[in-house]
C-alpha positions as CSV (number, residue, x, y, z in Angstrom):
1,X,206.2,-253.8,110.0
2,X,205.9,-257.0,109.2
3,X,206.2,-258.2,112.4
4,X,203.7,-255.8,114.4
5,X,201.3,-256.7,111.8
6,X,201.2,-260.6,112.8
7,X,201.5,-259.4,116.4
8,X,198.5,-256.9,116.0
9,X,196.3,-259.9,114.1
10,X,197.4,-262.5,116.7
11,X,195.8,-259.9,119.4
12,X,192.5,-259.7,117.3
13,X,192.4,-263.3,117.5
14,X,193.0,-263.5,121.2
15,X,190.3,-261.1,121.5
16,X,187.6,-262.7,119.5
17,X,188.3,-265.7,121.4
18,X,187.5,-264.0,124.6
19,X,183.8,-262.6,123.6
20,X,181.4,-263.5,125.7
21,X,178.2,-264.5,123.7
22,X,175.0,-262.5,124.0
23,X,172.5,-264.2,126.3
24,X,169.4,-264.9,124.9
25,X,166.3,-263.2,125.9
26,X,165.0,-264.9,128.4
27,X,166.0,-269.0,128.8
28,X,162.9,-269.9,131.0
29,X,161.5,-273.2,129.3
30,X,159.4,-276.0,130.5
31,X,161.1,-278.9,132.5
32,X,160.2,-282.0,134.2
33,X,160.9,-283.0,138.0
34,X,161.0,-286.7,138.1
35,X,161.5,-287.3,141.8
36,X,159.8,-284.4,143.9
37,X,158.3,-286.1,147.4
38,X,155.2,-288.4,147.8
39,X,153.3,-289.1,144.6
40,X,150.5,-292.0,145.6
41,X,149.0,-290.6,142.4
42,X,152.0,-291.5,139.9
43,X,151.8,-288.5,138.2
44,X,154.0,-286.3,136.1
45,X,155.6,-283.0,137.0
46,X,156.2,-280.5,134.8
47,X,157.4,-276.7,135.8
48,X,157.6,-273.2,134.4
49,X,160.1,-270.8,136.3
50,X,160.3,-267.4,134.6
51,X,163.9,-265.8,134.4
52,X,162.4,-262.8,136.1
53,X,160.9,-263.6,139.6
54,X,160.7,-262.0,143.3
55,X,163.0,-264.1,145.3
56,X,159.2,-265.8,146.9
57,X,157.6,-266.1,143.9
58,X,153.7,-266.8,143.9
59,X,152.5,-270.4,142.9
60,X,150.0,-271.3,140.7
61,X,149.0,-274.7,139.9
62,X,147.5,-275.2,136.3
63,X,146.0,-278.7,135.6
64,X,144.8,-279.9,132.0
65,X,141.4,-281.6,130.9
66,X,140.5,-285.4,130.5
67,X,143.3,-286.9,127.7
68,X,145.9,-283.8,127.9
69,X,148.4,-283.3,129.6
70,X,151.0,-281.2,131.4
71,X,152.9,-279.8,128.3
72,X,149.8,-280.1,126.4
73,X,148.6,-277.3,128.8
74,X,151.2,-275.3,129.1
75,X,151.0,-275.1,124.9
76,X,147.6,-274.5,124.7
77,X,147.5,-271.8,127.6
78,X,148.5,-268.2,128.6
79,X,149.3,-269.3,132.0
80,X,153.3,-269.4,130.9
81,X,153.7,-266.6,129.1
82,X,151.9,-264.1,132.1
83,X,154.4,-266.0,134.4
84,X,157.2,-264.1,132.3
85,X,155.2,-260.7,132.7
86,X,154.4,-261.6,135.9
87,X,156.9,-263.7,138.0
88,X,155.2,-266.7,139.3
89,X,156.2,-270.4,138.8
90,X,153.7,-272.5,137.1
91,X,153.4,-276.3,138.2
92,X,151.3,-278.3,135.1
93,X,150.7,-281.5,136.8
94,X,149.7,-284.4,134.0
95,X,147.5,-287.0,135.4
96,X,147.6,-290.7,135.1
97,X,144.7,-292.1,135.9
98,X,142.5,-294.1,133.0
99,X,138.6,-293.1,133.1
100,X,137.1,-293.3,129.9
101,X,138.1,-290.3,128.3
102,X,141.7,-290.7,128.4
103,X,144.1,-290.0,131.3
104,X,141.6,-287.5,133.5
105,X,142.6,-286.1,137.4
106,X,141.0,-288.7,139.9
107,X,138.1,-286.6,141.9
108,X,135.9,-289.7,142.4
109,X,137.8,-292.4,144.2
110,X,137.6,-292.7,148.2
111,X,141.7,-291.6,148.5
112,X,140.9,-288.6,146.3
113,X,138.0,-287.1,148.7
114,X,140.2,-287.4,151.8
115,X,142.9,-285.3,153.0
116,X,145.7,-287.0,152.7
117,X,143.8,-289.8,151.7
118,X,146.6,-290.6,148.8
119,X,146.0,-290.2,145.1
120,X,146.2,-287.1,142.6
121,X,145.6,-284.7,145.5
122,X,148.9,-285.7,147.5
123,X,151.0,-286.0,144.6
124,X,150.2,-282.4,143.8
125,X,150.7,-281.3,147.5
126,X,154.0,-282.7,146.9
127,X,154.7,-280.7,143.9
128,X,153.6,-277.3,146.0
129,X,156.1,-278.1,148.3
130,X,159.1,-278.7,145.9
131,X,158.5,-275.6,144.5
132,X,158.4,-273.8,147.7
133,X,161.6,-275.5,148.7
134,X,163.2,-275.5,145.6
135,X,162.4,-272.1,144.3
136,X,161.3,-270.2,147.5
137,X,157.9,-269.9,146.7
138,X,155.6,-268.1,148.5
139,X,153.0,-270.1,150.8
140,X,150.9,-267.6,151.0
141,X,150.6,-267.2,147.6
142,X,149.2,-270.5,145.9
143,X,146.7,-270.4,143.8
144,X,145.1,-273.5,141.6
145,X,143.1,-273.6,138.3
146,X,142.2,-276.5,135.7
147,X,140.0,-276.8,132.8
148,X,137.7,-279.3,132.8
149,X,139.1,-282.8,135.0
150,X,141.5,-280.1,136.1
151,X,138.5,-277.7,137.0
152,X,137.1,-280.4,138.7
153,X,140.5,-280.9,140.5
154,X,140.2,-277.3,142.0
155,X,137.5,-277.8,143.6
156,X,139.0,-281.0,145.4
157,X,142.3,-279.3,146.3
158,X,140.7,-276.1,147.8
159,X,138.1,-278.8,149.4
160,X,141.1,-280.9,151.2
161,X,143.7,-278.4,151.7
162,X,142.4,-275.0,152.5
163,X,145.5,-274.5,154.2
164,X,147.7,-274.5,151.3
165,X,145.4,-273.2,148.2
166,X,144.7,-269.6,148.9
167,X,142.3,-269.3,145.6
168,X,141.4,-270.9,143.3
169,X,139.9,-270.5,139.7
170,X,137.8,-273.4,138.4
171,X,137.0,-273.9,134.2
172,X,133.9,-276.2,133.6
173,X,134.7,-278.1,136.7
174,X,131.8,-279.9,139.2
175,X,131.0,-279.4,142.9
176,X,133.5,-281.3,145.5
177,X,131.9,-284.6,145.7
178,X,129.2,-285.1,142.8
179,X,131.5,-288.2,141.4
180,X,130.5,-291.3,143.6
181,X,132.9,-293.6,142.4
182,X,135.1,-294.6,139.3
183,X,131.8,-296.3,137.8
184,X,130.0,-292.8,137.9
185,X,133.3,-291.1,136.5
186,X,133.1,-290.6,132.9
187,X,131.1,-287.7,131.8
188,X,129.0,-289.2,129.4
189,X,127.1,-291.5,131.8
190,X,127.6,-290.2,134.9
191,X,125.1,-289.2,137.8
192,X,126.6,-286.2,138.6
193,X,127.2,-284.7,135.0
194,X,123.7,-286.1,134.1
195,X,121.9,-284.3,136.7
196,X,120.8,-287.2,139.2
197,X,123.7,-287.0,141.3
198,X,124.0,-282.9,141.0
199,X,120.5,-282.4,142.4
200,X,121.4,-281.4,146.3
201,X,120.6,-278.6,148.7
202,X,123.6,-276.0,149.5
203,X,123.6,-277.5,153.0
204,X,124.5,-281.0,151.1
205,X,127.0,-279.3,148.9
206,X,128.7,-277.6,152.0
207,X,129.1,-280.6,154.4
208,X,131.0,-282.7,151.9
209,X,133.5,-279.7,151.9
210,X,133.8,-279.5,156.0
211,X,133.7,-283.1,156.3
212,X,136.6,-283.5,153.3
213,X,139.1,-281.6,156.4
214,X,136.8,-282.4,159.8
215,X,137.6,-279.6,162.8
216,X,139.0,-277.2,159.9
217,X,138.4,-273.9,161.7
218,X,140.7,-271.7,159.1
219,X,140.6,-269.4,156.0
220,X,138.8,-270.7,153.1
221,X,140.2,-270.1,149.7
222,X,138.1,-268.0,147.2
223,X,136.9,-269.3,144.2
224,X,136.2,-268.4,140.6
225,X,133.7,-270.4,139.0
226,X,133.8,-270.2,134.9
227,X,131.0,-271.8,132.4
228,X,130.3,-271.8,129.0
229,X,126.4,-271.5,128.6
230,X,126.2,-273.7,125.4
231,X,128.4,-276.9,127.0
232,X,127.0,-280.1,126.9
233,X,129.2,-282.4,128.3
234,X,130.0,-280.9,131.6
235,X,126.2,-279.3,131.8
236,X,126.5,-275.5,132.3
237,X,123.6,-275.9,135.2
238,X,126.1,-277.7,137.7
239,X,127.9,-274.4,137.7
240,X,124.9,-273.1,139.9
241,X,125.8,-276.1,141.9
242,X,129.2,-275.1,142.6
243,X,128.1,-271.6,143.8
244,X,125.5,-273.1,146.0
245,X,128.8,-275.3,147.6
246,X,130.8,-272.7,148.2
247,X,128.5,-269.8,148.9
248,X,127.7,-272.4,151.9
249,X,130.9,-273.1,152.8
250,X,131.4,-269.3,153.3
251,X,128.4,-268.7,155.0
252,X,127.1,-266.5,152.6
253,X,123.2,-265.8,150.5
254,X,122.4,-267.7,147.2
255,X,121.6,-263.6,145.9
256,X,124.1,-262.2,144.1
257,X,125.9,-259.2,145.7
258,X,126.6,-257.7,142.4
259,X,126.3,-258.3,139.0
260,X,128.6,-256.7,135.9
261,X,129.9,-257.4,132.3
262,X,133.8,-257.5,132.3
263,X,133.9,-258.2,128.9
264,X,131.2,-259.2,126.0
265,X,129.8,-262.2,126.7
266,X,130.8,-262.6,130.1
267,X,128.2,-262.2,132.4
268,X,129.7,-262.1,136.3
269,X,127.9,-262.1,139.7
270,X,130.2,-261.6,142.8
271,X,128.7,-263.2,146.4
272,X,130.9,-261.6,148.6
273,X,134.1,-261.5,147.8
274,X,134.8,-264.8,148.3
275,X,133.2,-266.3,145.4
276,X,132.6,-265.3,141.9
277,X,130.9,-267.0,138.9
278,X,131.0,-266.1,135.4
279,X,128.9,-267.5,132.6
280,X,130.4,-267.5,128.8
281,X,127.7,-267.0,126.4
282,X,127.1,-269.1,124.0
283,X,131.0,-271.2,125.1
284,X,130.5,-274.9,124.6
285,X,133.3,-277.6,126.4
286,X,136.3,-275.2,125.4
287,X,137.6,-272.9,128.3
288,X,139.5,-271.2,129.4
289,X,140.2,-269.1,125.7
290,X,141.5,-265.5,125.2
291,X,142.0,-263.2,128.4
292,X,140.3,-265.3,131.1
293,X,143.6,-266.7,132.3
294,X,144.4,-263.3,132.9
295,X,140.9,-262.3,134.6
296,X,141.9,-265.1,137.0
297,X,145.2,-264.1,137.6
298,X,143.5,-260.8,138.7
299,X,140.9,-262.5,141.0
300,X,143.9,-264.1,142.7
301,X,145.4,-260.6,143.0
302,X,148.7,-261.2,140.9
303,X,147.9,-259.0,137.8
304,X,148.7,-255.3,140.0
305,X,145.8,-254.5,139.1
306,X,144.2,-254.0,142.3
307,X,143.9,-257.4,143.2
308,X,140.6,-258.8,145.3
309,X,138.3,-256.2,146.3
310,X,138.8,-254.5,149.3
311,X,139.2,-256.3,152.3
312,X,137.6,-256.0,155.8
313,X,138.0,-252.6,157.0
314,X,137.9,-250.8,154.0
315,X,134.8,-249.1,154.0
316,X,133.2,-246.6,156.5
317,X,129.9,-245.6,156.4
318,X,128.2,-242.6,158.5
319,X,124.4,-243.1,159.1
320,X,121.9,-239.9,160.3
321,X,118.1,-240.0,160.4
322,X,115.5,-237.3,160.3
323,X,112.0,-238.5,161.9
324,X,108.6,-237.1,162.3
325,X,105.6,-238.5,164.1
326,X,105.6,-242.0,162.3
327,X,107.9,-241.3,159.3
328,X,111.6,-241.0,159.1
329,X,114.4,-240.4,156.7
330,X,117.6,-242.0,156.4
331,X,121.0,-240.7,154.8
332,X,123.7,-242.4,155.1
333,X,127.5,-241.9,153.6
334,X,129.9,-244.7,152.1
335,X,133.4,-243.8,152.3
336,X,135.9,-246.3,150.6
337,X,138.7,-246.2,153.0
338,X,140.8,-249.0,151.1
339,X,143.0,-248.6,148.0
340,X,141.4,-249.7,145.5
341,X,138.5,-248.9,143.5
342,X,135.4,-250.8,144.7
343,X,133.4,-251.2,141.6
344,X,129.9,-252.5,141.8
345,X,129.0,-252.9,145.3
346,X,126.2,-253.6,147.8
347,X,125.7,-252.4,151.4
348,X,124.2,-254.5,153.7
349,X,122.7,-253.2,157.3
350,X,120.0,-254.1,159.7
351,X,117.2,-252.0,160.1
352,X,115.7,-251.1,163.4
353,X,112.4,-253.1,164.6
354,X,109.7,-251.6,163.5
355,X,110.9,-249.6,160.4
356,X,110.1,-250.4,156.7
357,X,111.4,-248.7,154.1
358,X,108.8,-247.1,151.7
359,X,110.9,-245.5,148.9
360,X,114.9,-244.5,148.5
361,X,117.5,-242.8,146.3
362,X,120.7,-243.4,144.8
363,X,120.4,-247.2,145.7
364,X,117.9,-250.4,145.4
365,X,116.7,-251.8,148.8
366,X,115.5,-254.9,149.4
367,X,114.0,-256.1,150.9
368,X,111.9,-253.5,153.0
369,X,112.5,-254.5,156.7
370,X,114.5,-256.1,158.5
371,X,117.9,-257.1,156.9
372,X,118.5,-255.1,154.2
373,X,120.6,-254.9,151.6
374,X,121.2,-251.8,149.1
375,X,122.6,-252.5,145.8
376,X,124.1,-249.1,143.4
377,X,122.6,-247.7,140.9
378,X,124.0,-247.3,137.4
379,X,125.7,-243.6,138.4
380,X,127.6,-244.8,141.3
381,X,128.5,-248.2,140.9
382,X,132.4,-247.0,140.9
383,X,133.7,-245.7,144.3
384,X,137.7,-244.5,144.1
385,X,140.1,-244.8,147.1
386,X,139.1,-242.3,149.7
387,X,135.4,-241.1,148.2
388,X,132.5,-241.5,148.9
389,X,129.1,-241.8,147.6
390,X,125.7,-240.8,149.5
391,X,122.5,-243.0,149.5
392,X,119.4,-242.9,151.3
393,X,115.9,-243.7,152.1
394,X,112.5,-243.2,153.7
395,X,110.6,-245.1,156.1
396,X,107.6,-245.7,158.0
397,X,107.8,-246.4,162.3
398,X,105.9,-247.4,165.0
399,X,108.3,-245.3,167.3
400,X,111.5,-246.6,167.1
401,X,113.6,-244.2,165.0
402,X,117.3,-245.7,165.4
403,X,119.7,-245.2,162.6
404,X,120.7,-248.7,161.1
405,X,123.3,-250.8,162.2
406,X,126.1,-253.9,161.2
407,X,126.6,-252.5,157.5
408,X,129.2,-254.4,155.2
409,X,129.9,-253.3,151.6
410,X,130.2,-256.2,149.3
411,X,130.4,-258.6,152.6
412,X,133.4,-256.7,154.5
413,X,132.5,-255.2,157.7
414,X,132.6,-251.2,157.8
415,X,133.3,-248.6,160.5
416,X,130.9,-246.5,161.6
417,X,130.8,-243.0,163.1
């Protein structure tokens, strides 16, 4: 008995041996690449790779303000913790460059506002493509966004490399451009963050994005603009001045397509769906905070939640008129042939020569002749996969009763029939 009791114990200790420990919950932490292709900008990479990813994960690119850095962002932001909800990688770039205000992004020198022109902007190309290559990520799914200097470097990488950034989302940042040179850098002095270099047309704004990649003839990226109303030292007004740059770029009207409240406080208007800004009431120098990393996750279409409004093709609409010696009425149907919900949305058509509208239902026109544009009212501003929702008018003639034509709900071209 004896015996089988020291062989029985020697087993137990043989087994216990053998145990494999319990892996902890997840291991993803933050690490830095010290050698990972060009880097003109000597800059520091640091990189967040969930445990749980697709095997081509999506990319975004998350740059910190003037004086922090690539860890310090990571810290104080969500973007690593939706990674682990999520599945994309996370590159936190940590810029090098003295300007007044500690180590800030460079998005006034001459390198800095030409592709491949060297600087911050290469380095951080280089960093996209050691994740791609390293990790498998997606290329057509990279994504930047930066508070502050690093707002101000989303606009320059979606400026220089429309080919790579596929969106972008841009906190307290400054039109591609408005920094003339080193001298003109530091907010507290400068032209541009002082108004006398921010004053330009939209025409001014767009050329120095077509000119920063001449002959470009691609997809633009989309862009989410963010402000805080109350901020002083990047002045909330130039955020008007980065929709006038890249409502130009896309072609598209100064107007508003829509208008909503995602949250309280937030105040959003959507041109198109390219291009989005939201105003923070009452937010001084101190974005993003609670939930917008999120909210631009979704505008970059990663949260599942539906993603970027509907895309070309996604609407139908069927027009009929009614007319009478030199009157007329319009109806005409909106059918949401996509699968998501389109919520707030505008329809714009041409009118037939000759036709002014003189009063309508179910929508706002404006202007009365023309190209018009009809915005929802408070009733129907949600449309669900495969509904519809019926709007229409009446108008005056001089003979010419055509139904209207070229209709596009929230800037994406419908069918017709």
């Amino acid at each position: 008995m004896r015996t089988l009791g020291k062989i029985l114990t020697a087993v137990a200790l043989t087994l216990a041996t053998c145990v494999v420990p319990t892996a902890p919950a997840s291991a993803a932490a933050l690490v830095e690449v010290t050698s990972f292709g060009d880097n003109p900008g000597g800059m520091r990479m640091h990189v967040y790779v969930p445990d749980t990813r697709p095997a081509k994960p999506a990319i975004v690119v998350a740059m910190h303000g003037c004086g922090g850095s690539g860890p310090g962002f990571y810290s104080g932001s969500e973007f690593a913790s939706l990674a682990d909800r999520l599945g994309f990688v996370v590159i936190y770039p940590s810029a090098q460059q003295e300007a007044g205000f500690g180590k800030c992004f460079d998005t006034w020198s001459d390198a800095a506002k030409r592709r491949g022109g060297g600087s911050d902007p290469v380095s951080i190309v280089s960093m996209v493509n050691h994740v791609q290559q390293r990790y498998g990520g997606d290329p057509d799914r990279v994504f930047a966004t930066g508070s502050s200097s690093g707002g101000m470097m989303t606009n320059e990488m979606l400026a220089l490399y429309p080919d790579v950034f596929k969106a972008g989302a841009a906190f307290m940042g400054v039109p591609f451009g408005c920094f003339a040179n080193a001298a003109d850098y530091p907010p507290g002095s400068s032209r541009c963050t002082g108004g006398g270099g921010a004053n330009r047309t939209p025409q001014e704004w767009g050329t120095l994005v077509r000119q920063a990649y001449p002959g470009y003839t691609g997809l633009r990226p989309r862009m989410q603009l963010w402000h805080g109303t109350a901020d002083t030292l990047v002045p909330y007004s130039l955020l008007r001045e980065e929709v006038e740059q890249w409502t130009n770029v896309f072609g598209l009207s100064q107007t508003p397509t829509s208008t909503d409240t995602p949250r309280a406080g937030w105040n959003r208007s959507r041109y198109s769906t390219q291009v989005e800004s939201i105003s923070v009431q009452g937010a001084g120098h101190s974005l993003p905070s609670a939930g917008m990393a999120a909210a631009a996750l979704e505008f970059f279409g990663l949260t599942g939640g539906g993603g970027p409004d509907p895309v070309p093709g996604a609407c139908g609409v069927k027009a009929t008129v009614n007319a009478w010696n030199n009157g007329l009425t319009a109806s005409l149907s909106i059918t949401n042939t996509g699968t998501a919900a389109i919520t707030g949305w505008s329809l714009a058509f041409t009118l037939a020569s000759g036709q002014t509208i003189t009063s309508g239902w179910n929508a706002t026109y404006s202007p009365s002749a023309g190209q018009v544009t009809a915005r929802n009212a408070g009733h129907n501003a949600t449309i669900p996969p495969g509904r519809s929702v019926d709007i229409g008018f009446q108008a005056s003639h001089n003979g010419n009763t055509a139904v209207p034509t070229s209709f596009a709900l929230n800037g994406s071209t419908c069918t017709t029939g």
